[in-house]
N, C-alpha and C positions, 0 to 999 in steps of 0.2 A: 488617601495616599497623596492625592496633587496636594491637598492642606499641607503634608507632612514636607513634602519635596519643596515648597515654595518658604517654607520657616528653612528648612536646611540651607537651600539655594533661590533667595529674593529675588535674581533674577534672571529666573528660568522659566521658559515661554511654554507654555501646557497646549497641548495638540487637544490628541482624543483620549476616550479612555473607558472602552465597552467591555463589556460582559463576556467570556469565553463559555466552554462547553465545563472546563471546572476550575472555573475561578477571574482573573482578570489582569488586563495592564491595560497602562495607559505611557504616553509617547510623551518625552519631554525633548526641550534643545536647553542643553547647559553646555558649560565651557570646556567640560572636560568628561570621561566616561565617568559613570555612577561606579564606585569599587563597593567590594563586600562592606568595609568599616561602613559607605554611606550608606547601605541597606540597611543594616543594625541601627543606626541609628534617624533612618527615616521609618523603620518599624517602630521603634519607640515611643518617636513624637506620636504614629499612630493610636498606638496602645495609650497615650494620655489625652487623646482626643476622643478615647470610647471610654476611658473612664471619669470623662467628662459631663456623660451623659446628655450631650448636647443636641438640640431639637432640631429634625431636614427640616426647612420650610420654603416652599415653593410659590415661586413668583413670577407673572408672564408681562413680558414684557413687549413694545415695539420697536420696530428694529432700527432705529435708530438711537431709542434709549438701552438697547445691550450693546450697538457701536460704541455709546459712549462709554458702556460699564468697561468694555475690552479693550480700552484707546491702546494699552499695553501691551496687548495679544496678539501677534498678527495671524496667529492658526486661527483663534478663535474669531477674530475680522472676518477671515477668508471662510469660514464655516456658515455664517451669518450671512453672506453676500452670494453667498450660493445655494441658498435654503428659497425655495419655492415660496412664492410671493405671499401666499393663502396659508404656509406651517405658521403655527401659534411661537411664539419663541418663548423659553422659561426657563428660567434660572432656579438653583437649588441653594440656600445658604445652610452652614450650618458654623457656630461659634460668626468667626468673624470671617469666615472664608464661601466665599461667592462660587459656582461653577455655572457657567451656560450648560443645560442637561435637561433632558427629555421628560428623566424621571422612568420610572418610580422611584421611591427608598424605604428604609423603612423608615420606622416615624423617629426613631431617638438615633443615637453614635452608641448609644447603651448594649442597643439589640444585638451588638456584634458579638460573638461569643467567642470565637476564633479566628485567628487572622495570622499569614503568614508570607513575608515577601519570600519568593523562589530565587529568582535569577535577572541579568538582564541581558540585553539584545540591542544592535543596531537596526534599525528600521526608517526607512524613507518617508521624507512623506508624504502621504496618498500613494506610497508602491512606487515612485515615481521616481527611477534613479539620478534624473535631473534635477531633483529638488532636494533639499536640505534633508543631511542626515540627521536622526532622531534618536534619542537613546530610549528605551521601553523597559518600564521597567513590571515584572511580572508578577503574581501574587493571588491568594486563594482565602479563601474564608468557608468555614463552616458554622452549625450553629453549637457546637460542642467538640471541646478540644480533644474528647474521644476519636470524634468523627477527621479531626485534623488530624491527630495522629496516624489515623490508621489510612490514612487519604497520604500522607509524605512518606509512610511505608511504603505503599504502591507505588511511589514516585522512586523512593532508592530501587526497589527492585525490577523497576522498567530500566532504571541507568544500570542497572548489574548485567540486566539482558539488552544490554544496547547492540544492534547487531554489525553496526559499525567495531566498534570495541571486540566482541566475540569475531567476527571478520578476522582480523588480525590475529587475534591468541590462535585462532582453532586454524590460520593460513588459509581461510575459504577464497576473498579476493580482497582487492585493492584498486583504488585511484592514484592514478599516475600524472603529478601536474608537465611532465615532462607529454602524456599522451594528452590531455587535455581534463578539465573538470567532466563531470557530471559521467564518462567513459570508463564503462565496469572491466578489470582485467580479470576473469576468473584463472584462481590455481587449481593447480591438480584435484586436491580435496572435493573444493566447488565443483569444480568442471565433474564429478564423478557422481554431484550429487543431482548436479542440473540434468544430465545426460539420464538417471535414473528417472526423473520427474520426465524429462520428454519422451522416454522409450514409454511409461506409462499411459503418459496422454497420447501417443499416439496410438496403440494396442485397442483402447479403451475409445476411441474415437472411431477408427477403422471397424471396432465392432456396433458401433451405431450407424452405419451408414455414411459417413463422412468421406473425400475424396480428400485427400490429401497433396498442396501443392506447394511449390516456391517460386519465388518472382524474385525480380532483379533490386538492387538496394538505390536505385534512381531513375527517374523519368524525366521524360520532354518534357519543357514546362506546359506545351499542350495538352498535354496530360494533366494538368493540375488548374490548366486554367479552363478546364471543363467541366473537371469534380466541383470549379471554386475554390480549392481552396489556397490558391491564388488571388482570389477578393477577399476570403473573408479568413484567410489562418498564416496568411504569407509572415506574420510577424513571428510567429512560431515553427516559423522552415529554415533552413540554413540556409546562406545565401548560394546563389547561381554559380554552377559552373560553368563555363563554353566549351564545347568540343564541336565541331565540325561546324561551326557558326552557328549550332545551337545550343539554349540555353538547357540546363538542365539542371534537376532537385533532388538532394539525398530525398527518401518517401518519409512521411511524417505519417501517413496511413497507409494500409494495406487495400484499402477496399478499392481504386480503381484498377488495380492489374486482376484481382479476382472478379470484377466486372468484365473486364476485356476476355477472359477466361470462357466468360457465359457468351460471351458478344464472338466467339470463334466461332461460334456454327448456328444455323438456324434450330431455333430450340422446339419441340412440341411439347404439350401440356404434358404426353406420357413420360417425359425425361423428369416432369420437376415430382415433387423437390429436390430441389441440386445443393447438395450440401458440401461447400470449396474449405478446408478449412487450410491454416497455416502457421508455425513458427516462424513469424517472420518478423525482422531485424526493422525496425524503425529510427528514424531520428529527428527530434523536435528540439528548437533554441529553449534552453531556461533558464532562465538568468541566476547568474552563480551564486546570488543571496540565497535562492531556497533550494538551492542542491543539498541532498541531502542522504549521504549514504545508497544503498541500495532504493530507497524510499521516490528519491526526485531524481532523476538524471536525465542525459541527455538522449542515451543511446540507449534502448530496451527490444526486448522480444516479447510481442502481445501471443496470447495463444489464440489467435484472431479468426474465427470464421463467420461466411454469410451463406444464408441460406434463400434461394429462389424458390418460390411454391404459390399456388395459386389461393384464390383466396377460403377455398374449404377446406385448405390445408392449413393453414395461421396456427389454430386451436391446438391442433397434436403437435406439432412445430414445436412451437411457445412449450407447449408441457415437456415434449422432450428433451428439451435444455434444460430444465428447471431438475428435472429429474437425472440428470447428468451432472449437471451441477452438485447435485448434494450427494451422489454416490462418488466423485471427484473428492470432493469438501472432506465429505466422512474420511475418505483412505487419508488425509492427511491431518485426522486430528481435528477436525471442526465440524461441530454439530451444534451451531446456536447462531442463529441469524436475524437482523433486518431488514427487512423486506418493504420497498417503498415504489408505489405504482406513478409513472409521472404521466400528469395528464396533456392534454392541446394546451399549447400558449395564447397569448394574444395576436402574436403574428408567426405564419406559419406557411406552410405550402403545402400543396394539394387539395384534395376534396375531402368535405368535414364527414362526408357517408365512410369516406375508406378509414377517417381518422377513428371513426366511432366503432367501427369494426374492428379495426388493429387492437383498438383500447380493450375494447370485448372481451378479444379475443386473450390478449394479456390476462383479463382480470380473472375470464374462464378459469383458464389455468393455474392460475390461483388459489380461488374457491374448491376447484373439483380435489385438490392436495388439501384441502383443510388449511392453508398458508394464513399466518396472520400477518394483515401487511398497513402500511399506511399509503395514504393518498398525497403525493404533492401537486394537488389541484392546477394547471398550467405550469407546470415544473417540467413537462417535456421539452426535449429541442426542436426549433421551428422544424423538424423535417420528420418529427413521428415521436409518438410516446415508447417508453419504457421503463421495463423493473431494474430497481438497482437492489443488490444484495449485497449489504457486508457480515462478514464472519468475525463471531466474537473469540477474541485469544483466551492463554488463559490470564493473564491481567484483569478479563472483560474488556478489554478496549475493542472498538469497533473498527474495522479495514474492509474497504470498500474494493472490491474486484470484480463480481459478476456483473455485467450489460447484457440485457437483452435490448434491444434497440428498434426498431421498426425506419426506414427509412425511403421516404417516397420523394426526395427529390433528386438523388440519383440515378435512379429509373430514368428520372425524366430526362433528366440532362445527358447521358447516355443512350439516350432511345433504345431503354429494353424491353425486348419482346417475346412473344412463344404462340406459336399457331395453338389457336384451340378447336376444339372436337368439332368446331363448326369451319371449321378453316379457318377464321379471321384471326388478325396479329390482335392481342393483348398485351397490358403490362403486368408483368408478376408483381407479387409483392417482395420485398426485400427485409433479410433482417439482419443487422450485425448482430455479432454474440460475441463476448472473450469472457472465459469463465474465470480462470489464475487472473486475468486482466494484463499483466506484465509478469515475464519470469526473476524479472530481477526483483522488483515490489514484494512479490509472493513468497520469494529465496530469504529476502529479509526480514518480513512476518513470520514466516517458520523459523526462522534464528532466533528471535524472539518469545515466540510462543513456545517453544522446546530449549529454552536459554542454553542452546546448542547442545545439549544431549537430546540427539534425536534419537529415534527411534529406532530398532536393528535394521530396515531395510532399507531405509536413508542412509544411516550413518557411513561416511564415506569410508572407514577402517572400518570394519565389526570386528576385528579380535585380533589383538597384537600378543605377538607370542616372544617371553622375559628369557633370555638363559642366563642362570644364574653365575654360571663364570664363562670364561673363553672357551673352554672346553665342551661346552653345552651348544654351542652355537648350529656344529651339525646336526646333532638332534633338532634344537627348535628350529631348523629351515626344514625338515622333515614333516615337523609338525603342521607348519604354516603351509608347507605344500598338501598337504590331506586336506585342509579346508580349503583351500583353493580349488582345487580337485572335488570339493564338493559344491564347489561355485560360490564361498565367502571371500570376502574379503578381506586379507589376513596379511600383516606382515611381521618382520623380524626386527627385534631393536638388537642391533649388535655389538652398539657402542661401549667400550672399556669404561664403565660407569658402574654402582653399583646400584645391585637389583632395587633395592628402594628408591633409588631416584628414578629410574627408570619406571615403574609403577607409580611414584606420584606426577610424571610427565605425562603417562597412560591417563590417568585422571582427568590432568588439565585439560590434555587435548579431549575427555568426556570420551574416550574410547568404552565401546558394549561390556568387551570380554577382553583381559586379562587372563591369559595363560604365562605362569611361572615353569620351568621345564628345569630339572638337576638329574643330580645322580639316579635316582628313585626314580623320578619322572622317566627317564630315557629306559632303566632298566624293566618297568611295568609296562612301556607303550601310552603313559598316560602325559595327564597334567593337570598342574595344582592352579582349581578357574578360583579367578576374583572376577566378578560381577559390576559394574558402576551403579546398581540399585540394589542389588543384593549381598555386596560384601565378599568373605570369601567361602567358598561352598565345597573345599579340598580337592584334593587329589581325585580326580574323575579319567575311567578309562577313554582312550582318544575315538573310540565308537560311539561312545556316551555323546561327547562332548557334542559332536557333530550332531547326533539324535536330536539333543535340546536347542543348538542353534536352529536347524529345520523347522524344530516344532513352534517355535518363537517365529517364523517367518508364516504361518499358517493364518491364512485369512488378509495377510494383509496382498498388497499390489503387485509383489515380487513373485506371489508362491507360484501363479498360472504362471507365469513367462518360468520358474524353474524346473516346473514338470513338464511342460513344452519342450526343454533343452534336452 
């Protein structure tokens, strides 16, 4: 592709240009953006440079003989001048075009079987919004245009379940540049659906042992310059406000006010483990390049808990999240996981005995579940190892939400403690958890994953009731009041409109149920259900109707909290 972009545009300066999870770009500076025509016909020159059949061959060179080959490049200068004294440097030619690259390839331009540019993108570079903007242009390759085919299917049908996009049609929320970027406004719909997810997690939390709290949405900066993370996260904090001559931070984490929690009273080993959980309101700076719908923002709700326990507690701890976790997961539709143990880094804090136990203690819990997981060998954060889990959609794409987390320098910098069975102070162990990870992340995954026909006890309408002329309208407010009354969620379209557009609106918005209500309907007690998966299924008596919504709410997360009511 750099071969194709540098015949198109001679004198365009070539960055980077790595390998993704499926597929690749690489970063140019030219004088203008890349448009769709130049994609077509930088795909082109591609396509005659694999039917050129033309041989990688690789070459290593010393660095002052690839300064010379780059006199023209200054990415590729400044790549070479910052390359550790002892890397081999080597170039890959293939026809008559040169690339500084690491390698590998394959052996011919032949072997390519499929190749396709996507899109392209602004990108900084090295991230660095000081530095020269870059255009990136993006692309994928298979070894069979089968295999591309059905790989740019997946791709339109991820853009059809954009949950930005569905956001909007279905009214769930919005960003307001007048409130600021990355700042989620949820509407009524949303707010109906969020509110179900936390009435859940909380029901479901409280029955494991959990205490349930709230803390304030800013602190002292001595507060933060205790946790640290005023040395080491302050770029990712909002800046300072003053109030009474102190300095003070929206929270970026949760965990030092649930500290402070533990740190009210002298604790004994019989209280732990102390399980603090919370809904609580965060805010972190992110720079407005990767904002990104409900996915990247600024402002979120972690479903954030830590748990205090001593150290022969870890083991059942560790498995009881795990095991919350997937009984969480299932009720919303995901049952297929990655599972990744991160181990001690190179530098780290605390003592390597408690590191080896935590680790243990994680992998215990693992093993005794039958869990198939991988190892990221020093992938932990200097402050304790952990599992991360993501759940696969139905796309198959992977999304990262479970932490279990272990953290021992908290403790320390907090000095926390608990009389144990011998009298003397000890330090517990500590472990973060957030299972959703963020409700807004998670809100936009299930948008996606349910390309917003969720489910009946999600969905923010279950059953909107049609009358067929003006005259019907007392009837179908009759209607929708017996399912209200039966604790659904049901409203009236009243609108002087006719019943077809009204039913293909019902559609749009992926409404469950579809009740049409007329002459007949009023006079039977009934009404004529159309289904969003099943079509239309007639005229059903209005006892029926209610019957089959119940029965359809059976097993999943709603039914206990409706026989509790």
């Amino acid at each position: 592709m750099a071969d194709a972009v540098l015949q198109w545009f001679p004198e365009a300066k070539v960055a980077i240009g790595p390998p993704t999870a499926d597929g690749f770009y690489y970063d140019f500076q030219v004088e203008r953006p890349f448009t769709p025509e130049d994609l077509e016909q930088i795909e082109a020159l591609m396509i005659d440079t694999i039917k050129a059949d033309a041989p990688f061959v690789r070459e290593e060179l010393s660095r002052d003989g690839a300064r010379s080959m780059f006199l023209e490049q200054p990415f590729k200068q400044e790549i070479i001048d910052d390359l550790p004294d002892e890397t081999t440097l080597s170039i890959y030619r293939h026809g008559e075009f040169t690339d500084l690259c690491q390698g590998p390839h394959v052996g011919r331009t032949g072997e390519i079987a499929a190749v396709k540019l996507l899109h392209t993108a602004g990108a900084y570079w090295r991230g660095d919004e000081n530095r020269p903007m870059l255009q990136r242009i993006y692309g994928t390759a298979f070894e069979s245009q089968e295999e591309l085919d059905a790989h740019l299917e997946r791709l339109a049908e991820a853009e059809r379940r954009d949950h930005r996009t569905l956001g909007r049609q279905l009214n769930l929320f919005t960003v307001h540049e007048e409130i600021g970027p990355g700042l989620i406004v949820w509407h009524p719909k949303g707010g109906v659906m969020r509110s179900i997810i936390e009435d859940y997690w909380r029901d479901i939390h409280y029955r494991k042992g959990y205490s349930i709290v709230y803390s304030p949405h800013i602190g002292r900066a001595r507060l933060w310059q205790t946790s640290g993370h005023l040395d080491f996260y302050r770029e990712s904090m909002y800046a300072p406000m003053e109030i009474d001559d102190q300095e003070y931070f929206l929270k970026p984490m949760n965990c030092p006010f649930h500290i402070q929690i533990y740190r009210s009273a002298l604790r004994s080993y019989r209280e732990l483990p102390m399980r603090i959980a919370e809904l609580g309101t965060v805010y972190r700076y992110e720079r407005s390049g990767v904002l990104h719908g409900l996915m990247r923002v600024r402002g979120f709700t972690q479903d954030d808990a830590h748990i205090f326990c001593l150290p022969d507690q870890v083991a059942n701890e560790v498995g009881d999240v795990l095991d919350l976790t997937f009984e969480i997961m299932a009720a919303f539709g995901f049952d297929e996981y990655d599972i990744m143990l991160s181990t001690r880094p190179d530098k780290y804090v605390g003592d390597p005995d408690i590191w080896e136990h935590a680790t243990e203690s994680l992998r215990e819990a693992l093993v005794s579940r039958g869990l198939d997981y991988d190892i990221d060998d020093g992938g932990g954060a200097f402050y304790g190892p952990k599992i991360d889990i993501k759940i696969t959609d139905a796309l198959g794409r992977a999304w990262q939400c479970t932490t279990v987390q272990f953290d021992f320098n908290l403790p320390d910098r907090f000095d926390l403690t608990f009389q144990d069975d011998q009298g003397n102070r000890s330090r517990p162990y500590m472990v973060h958890r957030a299972i959703l990870g963020s409700l807004e992340r998670f809100f936009g995954v299930l948008v996606e994953h349910y390309a917003g026909a969720f489910p009946l006890w999600l969905a923010p309408v279950q059953a909107v009731v049609i009358p067929i002329a003006d005259r019907h309208v007392e009837y179908a407010q009759q209607v929708a009041a017996q399912l209200q009354d039966a604790g659904f969620r049901a409203d009236v379209d009243d609108r002087s409109e006719r019943m077809n557009l009204k039913i293909r609106q019902a559609q749009l918005q992926k409404t469950p149920y579809m009740l049409v209500v007329g002459d007949r309907e009023a006079e039977a007690g009934a009404a004529a259900v159309r289904t969003r998966d099943d079509g239309d299924l007639g005229a059903l008596p209005m006892d029926e109707v209610v019957e089959r919504l119940v029965g359809e709410l059976d097993g999943t997360p709603v039914a206990s909290r409706r026989r509790r009511r």
